[in-house]
mmCIF file of the N, C-alpha and C atoms, coordinates in Angstrom:
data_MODEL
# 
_entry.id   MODEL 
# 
loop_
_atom_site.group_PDB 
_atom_site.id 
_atom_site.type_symbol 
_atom_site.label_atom_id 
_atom_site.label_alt_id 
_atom_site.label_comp_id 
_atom_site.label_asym_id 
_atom_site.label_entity_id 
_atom_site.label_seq_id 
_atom_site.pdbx_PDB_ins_code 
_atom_site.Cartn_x 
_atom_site.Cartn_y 
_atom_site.Cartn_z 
_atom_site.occupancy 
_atom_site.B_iso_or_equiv 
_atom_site.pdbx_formal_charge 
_atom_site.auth_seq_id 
_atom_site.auth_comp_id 
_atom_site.auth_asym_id 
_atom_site.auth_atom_id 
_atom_site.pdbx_PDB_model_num 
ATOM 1   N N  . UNK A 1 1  ? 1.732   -11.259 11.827  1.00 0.00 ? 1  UNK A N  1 
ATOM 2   C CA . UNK A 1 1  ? 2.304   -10.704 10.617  1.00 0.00 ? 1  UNK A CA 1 
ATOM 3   C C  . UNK A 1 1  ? 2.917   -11.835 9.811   1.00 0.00 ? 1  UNK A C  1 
ATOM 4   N N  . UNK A 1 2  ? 2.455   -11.848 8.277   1.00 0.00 ? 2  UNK A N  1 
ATOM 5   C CA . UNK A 1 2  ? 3.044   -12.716 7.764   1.00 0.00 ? 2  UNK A CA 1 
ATOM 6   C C  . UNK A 1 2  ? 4.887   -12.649 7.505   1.00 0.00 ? 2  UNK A C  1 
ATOM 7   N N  . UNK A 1 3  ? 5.802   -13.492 7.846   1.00 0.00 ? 3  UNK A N  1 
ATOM 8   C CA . UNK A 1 3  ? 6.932   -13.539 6.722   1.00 0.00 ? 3  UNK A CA 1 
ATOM 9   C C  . UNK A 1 3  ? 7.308   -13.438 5.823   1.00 0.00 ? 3  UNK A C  1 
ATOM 10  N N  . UNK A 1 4  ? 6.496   -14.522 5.060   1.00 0.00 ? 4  UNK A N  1 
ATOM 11  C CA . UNK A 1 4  ? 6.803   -14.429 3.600   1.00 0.00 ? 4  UNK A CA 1 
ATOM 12  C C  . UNK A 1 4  ? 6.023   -12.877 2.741   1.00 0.00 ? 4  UNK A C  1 
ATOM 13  N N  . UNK A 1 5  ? 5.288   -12.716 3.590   1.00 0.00 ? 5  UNK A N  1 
ATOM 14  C CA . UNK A 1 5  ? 4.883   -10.736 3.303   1.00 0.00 ? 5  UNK A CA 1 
ATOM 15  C C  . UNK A 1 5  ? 6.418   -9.900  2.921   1.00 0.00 ? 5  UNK A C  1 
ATOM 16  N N  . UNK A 1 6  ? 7.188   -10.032 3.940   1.00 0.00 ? 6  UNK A N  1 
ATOM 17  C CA . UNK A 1 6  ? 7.602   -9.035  4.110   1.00 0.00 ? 6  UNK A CA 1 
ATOM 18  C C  . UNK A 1 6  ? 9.361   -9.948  3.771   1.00 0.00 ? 6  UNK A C  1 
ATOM 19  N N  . UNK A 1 7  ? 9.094   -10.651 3.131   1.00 0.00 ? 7  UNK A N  1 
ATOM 20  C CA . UNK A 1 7  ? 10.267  -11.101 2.864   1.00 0.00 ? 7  UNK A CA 1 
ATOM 21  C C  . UNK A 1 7  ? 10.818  -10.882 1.007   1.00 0.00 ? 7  UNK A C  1 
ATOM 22  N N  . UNK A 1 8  ? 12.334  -10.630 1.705   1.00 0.00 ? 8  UNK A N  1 
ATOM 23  C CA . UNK A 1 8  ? 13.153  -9.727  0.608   1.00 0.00 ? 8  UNK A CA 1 
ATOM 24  C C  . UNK A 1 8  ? 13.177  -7.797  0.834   1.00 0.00 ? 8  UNK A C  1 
ATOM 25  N N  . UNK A 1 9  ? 12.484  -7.573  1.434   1.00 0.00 ? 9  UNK A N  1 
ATOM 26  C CA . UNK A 1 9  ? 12.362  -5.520  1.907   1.00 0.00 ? 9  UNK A CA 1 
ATOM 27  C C  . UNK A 1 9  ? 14.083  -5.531  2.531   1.00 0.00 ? 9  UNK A C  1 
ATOM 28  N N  . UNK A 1 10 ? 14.333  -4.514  2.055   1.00 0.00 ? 10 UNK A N  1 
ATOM 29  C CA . UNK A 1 10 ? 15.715  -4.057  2.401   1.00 0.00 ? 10 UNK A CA 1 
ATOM 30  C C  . UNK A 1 10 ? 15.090  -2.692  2.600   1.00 0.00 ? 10 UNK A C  1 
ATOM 31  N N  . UNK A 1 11 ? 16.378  -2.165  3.483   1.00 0.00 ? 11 UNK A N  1 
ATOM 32  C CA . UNK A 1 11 ? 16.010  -0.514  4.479   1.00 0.00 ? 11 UNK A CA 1 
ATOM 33  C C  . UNK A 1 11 ? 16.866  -0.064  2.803   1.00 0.00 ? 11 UNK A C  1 
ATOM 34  N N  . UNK A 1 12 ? 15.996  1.190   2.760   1.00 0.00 ? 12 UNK A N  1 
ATOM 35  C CA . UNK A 1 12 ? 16.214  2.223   1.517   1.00 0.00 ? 12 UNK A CA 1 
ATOM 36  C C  . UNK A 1 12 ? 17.951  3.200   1.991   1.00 0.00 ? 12 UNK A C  1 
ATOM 37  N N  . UNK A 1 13 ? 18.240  2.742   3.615   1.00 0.00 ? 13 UNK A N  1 
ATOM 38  C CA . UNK A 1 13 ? 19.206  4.183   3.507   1.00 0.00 ? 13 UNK A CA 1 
ATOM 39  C C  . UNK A 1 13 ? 20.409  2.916   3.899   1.00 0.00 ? 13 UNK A C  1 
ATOM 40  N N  . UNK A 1 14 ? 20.411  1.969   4.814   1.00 0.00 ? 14 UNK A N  1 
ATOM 41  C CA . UNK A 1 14 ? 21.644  0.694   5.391   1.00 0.00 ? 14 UNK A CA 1 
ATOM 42  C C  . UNK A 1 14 ? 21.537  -0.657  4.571   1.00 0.00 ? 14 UNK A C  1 
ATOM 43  N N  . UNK A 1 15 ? 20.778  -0.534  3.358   1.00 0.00 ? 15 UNK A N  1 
ATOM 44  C CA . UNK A 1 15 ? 20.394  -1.978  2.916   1.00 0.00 ? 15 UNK A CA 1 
ATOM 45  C C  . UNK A 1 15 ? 20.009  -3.261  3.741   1.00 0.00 ? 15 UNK A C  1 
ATOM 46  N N  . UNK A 1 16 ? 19.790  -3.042  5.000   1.00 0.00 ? 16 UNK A N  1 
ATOM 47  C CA . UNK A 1 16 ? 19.602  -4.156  5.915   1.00 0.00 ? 16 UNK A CA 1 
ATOM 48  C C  . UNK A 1 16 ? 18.110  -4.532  5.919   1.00 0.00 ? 16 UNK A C  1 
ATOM 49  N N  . UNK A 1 17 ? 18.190  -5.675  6.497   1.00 0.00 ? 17 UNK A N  1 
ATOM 50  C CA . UNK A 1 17 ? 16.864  -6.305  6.151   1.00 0.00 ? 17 UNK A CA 1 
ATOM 51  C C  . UNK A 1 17 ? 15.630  -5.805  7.270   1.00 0.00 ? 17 UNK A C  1 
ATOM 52  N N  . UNK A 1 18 ? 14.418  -5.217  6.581   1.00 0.00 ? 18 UNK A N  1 
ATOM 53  C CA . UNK A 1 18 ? 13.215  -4.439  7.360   1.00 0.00 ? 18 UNK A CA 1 
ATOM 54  C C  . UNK A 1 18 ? 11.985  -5.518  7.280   1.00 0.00 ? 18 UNK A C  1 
ATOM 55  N N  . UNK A 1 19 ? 11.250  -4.758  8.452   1.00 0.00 ? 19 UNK A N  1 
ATOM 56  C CA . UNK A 1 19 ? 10.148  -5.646  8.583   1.00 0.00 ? 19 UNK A CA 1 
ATOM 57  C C  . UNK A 1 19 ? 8.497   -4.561  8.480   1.00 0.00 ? 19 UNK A C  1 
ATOM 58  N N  . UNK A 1 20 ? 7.659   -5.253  8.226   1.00 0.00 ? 20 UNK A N  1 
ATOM 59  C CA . UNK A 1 20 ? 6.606   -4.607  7.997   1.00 0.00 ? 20 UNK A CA 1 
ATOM 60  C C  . UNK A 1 20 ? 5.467   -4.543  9.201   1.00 0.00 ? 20 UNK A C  1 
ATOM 61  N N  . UNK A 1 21 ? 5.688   -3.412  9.561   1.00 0.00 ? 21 UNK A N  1 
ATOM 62  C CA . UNK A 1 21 ? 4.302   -2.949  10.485  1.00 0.00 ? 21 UNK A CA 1 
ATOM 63  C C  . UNK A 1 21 ? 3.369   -2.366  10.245  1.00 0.00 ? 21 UNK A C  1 
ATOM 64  N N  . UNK A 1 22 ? 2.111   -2.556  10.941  1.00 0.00 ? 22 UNK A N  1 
ATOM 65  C CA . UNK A 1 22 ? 0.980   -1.829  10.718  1.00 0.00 ? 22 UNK A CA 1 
ATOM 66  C C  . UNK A 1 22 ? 0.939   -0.351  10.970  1.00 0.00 ? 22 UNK A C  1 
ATOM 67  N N  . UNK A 1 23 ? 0.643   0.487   10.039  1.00 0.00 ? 23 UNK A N  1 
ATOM 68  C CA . UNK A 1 23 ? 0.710   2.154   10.413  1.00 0.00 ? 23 UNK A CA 1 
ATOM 69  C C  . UNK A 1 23 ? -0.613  2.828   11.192  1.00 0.00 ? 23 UNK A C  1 
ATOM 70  N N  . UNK A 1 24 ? 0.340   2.941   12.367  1.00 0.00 ? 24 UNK A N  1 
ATOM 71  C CA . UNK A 1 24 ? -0.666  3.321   13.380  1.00 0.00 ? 24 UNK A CA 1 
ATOM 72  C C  . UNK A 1 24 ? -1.585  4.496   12.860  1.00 0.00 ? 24 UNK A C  1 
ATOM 73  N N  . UNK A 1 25 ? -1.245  5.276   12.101  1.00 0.00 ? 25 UNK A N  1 
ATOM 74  C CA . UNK A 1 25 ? -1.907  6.724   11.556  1.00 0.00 ? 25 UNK A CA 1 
ATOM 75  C C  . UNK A 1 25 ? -2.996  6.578   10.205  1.00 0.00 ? 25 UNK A C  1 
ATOM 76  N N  . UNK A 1 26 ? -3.022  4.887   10.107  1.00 0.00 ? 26 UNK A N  1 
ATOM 77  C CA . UNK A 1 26 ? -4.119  4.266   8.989   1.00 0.00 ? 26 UNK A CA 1 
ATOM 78  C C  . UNK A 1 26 ? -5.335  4.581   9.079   1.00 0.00 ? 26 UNK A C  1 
ATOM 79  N N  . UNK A 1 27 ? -5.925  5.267   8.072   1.00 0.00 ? 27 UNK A N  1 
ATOM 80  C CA . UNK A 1 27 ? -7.491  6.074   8.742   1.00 0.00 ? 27 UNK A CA 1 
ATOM 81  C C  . UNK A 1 27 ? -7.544  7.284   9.074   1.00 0.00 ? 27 UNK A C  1 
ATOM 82  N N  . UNK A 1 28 ? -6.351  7.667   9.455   1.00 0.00 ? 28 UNK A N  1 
ATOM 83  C CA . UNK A 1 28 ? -6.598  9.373   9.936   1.00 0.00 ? 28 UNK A CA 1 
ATOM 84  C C  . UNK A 1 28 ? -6.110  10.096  9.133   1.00 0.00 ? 28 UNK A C  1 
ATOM 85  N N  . UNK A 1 29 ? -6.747  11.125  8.490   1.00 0.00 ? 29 UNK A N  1 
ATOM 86  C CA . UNK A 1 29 ? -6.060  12.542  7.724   1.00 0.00 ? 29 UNK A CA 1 
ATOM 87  C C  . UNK A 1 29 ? -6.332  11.854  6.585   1.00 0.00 ? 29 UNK A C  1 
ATOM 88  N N  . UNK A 1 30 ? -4.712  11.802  5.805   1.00 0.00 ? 30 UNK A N  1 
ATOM 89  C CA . UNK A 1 30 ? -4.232  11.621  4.468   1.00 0.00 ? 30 UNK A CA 1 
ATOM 90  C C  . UNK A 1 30 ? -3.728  9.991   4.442   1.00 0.00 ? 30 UNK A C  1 
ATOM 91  N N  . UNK A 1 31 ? -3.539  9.485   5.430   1.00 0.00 ? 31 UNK A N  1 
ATOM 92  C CA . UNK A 1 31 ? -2.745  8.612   5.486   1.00 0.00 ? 31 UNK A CA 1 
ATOM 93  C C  . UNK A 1 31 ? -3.427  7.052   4.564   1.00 0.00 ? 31 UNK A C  1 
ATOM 94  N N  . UNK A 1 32 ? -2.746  6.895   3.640   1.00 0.00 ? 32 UNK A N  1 
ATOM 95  C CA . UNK A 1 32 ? -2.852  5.991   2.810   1.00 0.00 ? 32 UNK A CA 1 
ATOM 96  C C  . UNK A 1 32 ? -3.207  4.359   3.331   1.00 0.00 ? 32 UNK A C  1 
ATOM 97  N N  . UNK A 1 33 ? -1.530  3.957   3.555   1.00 0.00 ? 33 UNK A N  1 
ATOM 98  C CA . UNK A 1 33 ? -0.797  3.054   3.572   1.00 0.00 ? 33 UNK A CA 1 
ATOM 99  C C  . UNK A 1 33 ? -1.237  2.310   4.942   1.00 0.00 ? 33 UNK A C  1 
ATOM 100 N N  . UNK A 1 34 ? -1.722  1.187   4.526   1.00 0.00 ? 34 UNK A N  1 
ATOM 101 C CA . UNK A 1 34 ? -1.925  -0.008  5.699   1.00 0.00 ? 34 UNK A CA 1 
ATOM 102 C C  . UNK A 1 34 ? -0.823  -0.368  6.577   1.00 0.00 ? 34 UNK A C  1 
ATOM 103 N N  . UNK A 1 35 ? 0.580   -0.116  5.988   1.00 0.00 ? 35 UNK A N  1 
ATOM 104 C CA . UNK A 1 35 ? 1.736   -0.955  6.404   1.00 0.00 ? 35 UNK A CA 1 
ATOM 105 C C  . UNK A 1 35 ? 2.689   0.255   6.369   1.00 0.00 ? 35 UNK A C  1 
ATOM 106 N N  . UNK A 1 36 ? 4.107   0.195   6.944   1.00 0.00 ? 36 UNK A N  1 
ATOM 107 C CA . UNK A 1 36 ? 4.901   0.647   7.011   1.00 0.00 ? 36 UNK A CA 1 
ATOM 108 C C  . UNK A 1 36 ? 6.269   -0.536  7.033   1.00 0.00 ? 36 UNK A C  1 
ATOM 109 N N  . UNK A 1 37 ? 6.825   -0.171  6.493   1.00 0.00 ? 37 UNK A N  1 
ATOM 110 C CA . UNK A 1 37 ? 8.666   -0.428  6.475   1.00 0.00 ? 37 UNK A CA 1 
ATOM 111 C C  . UNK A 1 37 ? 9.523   -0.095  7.352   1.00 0.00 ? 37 UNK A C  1 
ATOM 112 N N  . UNK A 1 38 ? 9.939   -0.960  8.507   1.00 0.00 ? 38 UNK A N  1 
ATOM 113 C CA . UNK A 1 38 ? 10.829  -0.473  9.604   1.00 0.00 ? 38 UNK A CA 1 
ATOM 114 C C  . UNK A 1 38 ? 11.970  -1.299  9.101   1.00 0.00 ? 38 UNK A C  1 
ATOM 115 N N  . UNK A 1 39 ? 12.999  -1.015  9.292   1.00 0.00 ? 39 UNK A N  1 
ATOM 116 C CA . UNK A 1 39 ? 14.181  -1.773  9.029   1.00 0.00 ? 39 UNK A CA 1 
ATOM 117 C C  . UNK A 1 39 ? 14.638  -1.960  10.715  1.00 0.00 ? 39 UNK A C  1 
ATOM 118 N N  . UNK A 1 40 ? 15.522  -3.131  10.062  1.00 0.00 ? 40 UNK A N  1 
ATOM 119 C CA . UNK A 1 40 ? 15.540  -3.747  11.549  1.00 0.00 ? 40 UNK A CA 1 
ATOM 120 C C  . UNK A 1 40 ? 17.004  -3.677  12.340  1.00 0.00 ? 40 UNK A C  1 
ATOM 121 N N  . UNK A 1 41 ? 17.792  -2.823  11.857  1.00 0.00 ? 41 UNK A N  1 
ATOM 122 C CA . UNK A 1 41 ? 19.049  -2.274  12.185  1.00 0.00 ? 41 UNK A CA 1 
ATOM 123 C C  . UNK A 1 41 ? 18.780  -0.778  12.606  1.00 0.00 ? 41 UNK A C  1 
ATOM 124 N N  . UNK A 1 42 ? 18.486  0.091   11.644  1.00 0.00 ? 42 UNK A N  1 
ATOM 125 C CA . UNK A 1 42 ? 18.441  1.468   12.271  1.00 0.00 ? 42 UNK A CA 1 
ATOM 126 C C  . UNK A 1 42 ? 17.206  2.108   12.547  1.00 0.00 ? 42 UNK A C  1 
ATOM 127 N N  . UNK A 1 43 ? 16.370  1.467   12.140  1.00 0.00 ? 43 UNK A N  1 
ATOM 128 C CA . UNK A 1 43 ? 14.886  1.587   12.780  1.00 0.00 ? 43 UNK A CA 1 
ATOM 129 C C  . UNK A 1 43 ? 14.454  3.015   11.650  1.00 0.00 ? 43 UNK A C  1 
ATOM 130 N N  . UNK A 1 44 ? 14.629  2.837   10.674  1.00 0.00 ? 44 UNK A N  1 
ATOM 131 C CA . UNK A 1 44 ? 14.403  3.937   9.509   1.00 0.00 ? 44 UNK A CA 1 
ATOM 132 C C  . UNK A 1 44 ? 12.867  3.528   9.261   1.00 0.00 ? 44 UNK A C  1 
ATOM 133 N N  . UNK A 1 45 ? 12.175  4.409   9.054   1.00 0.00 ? 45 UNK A N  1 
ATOM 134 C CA . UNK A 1 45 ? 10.626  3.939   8.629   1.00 0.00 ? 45 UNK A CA 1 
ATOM 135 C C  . UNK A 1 45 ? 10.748  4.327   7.101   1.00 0.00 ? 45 UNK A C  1 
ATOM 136 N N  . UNK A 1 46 ? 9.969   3.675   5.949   1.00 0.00 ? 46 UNK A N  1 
ATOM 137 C CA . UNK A 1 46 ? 9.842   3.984   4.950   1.00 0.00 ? 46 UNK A CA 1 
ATOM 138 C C  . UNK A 1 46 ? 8.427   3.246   4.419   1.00 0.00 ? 46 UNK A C  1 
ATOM 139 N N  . UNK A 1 47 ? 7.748   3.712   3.341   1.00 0.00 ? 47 UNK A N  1 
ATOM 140 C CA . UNK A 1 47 ? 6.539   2.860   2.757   1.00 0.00 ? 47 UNK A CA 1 
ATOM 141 C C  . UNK A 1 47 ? 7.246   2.015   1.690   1.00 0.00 ? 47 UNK A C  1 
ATOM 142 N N  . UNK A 1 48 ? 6.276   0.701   2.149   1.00 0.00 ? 48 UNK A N  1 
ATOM 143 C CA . UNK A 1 48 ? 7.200   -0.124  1.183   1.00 0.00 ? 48 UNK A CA 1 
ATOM 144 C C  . UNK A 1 48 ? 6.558   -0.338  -0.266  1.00 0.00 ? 48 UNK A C  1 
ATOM 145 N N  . UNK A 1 49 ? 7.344   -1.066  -1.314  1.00 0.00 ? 49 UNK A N  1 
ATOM 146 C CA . UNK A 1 49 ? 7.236   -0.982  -2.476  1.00 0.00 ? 49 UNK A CA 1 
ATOM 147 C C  . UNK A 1 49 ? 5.514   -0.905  -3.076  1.00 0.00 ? 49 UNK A C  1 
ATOM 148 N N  . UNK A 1 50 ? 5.237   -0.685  -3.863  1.00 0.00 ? 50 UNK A N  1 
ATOM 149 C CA . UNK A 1 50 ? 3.680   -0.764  -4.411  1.00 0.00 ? 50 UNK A CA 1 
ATOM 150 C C  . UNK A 1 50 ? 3.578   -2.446  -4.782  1.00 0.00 ? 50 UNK A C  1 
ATOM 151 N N  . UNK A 1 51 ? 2.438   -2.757  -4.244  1.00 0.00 ? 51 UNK A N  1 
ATOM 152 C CA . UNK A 1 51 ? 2.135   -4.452  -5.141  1.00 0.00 ? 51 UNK A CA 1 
ATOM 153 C C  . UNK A 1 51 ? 1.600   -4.048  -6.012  1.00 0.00 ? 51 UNK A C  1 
ATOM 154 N N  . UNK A 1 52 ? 1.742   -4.768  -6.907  1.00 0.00 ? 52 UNK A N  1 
ATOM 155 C CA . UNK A 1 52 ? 1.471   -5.036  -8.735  1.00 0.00 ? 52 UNK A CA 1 
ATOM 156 C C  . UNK A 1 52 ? 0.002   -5.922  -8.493  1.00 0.00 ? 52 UNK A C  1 
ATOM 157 N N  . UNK A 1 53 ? -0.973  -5.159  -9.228  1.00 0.00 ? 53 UNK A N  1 
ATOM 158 C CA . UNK A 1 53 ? -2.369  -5.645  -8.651  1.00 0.00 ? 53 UNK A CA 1 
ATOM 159 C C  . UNK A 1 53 ? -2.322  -7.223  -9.857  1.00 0.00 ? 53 UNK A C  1 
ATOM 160 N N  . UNK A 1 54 ? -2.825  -7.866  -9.098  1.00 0.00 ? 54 UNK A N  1 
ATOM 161 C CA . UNK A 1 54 ? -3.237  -9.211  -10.202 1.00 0.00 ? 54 UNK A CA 1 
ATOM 162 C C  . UNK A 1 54 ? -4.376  -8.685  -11.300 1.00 0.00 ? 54 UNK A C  1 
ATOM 163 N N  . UNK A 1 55 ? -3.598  -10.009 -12.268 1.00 0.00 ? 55 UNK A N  1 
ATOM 164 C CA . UNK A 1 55 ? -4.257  -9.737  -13.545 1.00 0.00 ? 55 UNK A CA 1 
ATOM 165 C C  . UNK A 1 55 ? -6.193  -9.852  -13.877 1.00 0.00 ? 55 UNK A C  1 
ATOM 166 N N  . UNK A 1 56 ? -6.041  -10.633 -12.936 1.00 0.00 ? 56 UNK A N  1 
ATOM 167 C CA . UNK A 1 56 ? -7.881  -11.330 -12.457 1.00 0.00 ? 56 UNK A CA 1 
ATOM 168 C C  . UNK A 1 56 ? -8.800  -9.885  -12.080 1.00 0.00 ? 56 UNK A C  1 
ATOM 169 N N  . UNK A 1 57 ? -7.569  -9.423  -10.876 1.00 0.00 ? 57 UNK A N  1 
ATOM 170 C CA . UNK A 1 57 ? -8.674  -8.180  -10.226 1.00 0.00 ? 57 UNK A CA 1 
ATOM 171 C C  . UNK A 1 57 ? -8.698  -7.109  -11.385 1.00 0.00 ? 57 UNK A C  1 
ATOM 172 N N  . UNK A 1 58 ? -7.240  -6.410  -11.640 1.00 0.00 ? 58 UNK A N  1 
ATOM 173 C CA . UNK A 1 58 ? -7.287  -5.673  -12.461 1.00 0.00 ? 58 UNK A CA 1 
ATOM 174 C C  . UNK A 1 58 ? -8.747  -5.421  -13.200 1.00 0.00 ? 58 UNK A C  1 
ATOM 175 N N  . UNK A 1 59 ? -8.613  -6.218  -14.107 1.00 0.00 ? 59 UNK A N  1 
ATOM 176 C CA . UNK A 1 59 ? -9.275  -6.309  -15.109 1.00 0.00 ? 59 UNK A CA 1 
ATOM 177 C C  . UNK A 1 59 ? -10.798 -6.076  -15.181 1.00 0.00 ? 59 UNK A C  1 
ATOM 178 N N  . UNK A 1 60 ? -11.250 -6.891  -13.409 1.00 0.00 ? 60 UNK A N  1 
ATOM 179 C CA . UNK A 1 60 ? -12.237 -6.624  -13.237 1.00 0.00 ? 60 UNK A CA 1 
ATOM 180 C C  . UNK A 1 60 ? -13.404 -5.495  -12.143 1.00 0.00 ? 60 UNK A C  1 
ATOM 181 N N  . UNK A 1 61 ? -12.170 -4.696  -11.641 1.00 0.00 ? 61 UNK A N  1 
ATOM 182 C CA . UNK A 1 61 ? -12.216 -3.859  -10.616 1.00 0.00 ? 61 UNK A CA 1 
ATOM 183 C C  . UNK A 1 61 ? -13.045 -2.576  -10.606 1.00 0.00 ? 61 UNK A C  1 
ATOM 184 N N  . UNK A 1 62 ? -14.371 -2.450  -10.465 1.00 0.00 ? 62 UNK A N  1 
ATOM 185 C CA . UNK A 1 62 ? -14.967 -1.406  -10.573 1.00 0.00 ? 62 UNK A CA 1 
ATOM 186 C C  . UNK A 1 62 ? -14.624 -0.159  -10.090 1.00 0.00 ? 62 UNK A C  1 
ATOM 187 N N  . UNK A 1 63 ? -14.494 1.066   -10.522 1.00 0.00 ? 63 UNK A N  1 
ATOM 188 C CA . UNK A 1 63 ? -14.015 2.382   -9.797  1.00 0.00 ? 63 UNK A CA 1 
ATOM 189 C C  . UNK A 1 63 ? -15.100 2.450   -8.961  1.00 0.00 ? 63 UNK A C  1 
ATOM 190 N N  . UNK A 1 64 ? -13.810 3.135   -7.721  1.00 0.00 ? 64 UNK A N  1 
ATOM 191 C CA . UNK A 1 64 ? -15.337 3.776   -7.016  1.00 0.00 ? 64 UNK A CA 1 
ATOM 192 C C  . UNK A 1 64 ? -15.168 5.370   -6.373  1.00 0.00 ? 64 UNK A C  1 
ATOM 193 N N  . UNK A 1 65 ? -15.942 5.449   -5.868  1.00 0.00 ? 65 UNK A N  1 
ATOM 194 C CA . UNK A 1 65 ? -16.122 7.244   -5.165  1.00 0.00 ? 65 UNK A CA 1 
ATOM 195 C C  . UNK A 1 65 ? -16.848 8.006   -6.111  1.00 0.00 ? 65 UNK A C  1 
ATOM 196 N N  . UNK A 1 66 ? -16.979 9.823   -5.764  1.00 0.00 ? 66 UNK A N  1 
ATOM 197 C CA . UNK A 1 66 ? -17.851 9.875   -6.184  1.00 0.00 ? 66 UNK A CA 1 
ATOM 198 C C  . UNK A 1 66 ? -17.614 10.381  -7.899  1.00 0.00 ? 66 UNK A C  1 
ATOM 199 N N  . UNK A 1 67 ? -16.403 10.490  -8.117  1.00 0.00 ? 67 UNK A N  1 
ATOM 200 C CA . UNK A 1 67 ? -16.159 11.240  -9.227  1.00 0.00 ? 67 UNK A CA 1 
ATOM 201 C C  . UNK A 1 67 ? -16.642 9.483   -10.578 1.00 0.00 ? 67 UNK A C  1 
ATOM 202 N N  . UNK A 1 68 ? -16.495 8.686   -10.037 1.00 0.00 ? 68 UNK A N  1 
ATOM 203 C CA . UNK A 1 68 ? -16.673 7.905   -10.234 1.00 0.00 ? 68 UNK A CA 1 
ATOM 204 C C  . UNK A 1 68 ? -18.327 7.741   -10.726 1.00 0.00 ? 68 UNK A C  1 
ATOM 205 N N  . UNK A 1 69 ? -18.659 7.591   -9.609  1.00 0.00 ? 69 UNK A N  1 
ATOM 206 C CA . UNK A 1 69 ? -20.621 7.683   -9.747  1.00 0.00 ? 69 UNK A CA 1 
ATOM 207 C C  . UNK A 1 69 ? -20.653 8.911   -10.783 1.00 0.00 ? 69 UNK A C  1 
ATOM 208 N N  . UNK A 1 70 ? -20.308 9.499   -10.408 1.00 0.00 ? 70 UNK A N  1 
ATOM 209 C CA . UNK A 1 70 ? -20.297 11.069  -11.343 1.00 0.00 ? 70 UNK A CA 1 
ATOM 210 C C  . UNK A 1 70 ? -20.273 10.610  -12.648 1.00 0.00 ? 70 UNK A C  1 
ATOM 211 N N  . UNK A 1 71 ? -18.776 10.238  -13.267 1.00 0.00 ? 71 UNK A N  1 
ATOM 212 C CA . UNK A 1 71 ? -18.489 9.793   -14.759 1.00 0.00 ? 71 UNK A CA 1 
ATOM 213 C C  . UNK A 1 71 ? -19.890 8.706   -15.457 1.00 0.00 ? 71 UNK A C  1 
ATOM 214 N N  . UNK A 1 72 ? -20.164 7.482   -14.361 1.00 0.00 ? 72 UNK A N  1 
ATOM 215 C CA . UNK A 1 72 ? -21.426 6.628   -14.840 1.00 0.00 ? 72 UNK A CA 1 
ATOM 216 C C  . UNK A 1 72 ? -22.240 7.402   -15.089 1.00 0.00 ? 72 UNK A C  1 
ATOM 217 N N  . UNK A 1 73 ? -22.747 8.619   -14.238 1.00 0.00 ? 73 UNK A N  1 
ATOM 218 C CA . UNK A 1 73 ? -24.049 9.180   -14.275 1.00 0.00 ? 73 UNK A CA 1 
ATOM 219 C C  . UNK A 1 73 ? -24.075 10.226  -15.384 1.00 0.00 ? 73 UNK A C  1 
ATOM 220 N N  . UNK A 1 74 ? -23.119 10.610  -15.877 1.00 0.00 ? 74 UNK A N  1 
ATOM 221 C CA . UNK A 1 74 ? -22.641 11.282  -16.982 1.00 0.00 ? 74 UNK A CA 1 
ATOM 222 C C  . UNK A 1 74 ? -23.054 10.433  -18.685 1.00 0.00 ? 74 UNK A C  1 
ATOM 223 N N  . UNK A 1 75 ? -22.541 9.389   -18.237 1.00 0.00 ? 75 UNK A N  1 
ATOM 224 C CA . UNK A 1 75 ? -22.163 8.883   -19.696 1.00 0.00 ? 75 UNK A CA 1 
ATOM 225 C C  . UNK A 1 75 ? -23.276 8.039   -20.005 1.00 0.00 ? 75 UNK A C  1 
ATOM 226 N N  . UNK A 1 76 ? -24.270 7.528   -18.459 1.00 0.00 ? 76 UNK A N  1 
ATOM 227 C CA . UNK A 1 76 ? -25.422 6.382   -18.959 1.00 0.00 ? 76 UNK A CA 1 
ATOM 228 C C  . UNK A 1 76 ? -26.703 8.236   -19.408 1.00 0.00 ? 76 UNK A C  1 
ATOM 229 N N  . UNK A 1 77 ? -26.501 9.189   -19.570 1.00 0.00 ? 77 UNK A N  1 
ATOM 230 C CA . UNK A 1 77 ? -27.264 10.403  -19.961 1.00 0.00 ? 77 UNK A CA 1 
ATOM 231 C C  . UNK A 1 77 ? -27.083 10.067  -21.531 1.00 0.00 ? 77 UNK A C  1 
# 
């Protein structure tokens, strides 16, 4: 796990300083989030902040899924 990842995360409920783990439930159901937020005093889990996508990818990031294929297949008609 990187450091400098997870450096500056404060716990949302003791302000103490948390560390970032991998979320075991990644892949199953609904579950989003690659990572999880443990703080390292009261062991509070939380998801941590959203990253701000770079300006490079942004810009150039194709949608995908199917509503996606859908809209192309729509609009190249």
């Amino acid at each position: 796990m990187d450091d400098e990842q997870g450096a500056g995360l404060r716990c949302r409920i003791c302000r103490q300083p948390a560390r970032l783990a991998p979320n075991p439930y990644y892949g199953t159901g609904l579950s989003v989030h690659r990572q999880i937020q443990v703080c390292t005093r009261c062991s509070a889990i939380s998801f941590p902040p959203p990253e701000e996508p770079d300006e490079t990818e942004a810009g150039t990031a194709t949608p995908t899924g199917w509503r996606a294929r859908l809209g192309a297949w729509l609009h190249a008609s």
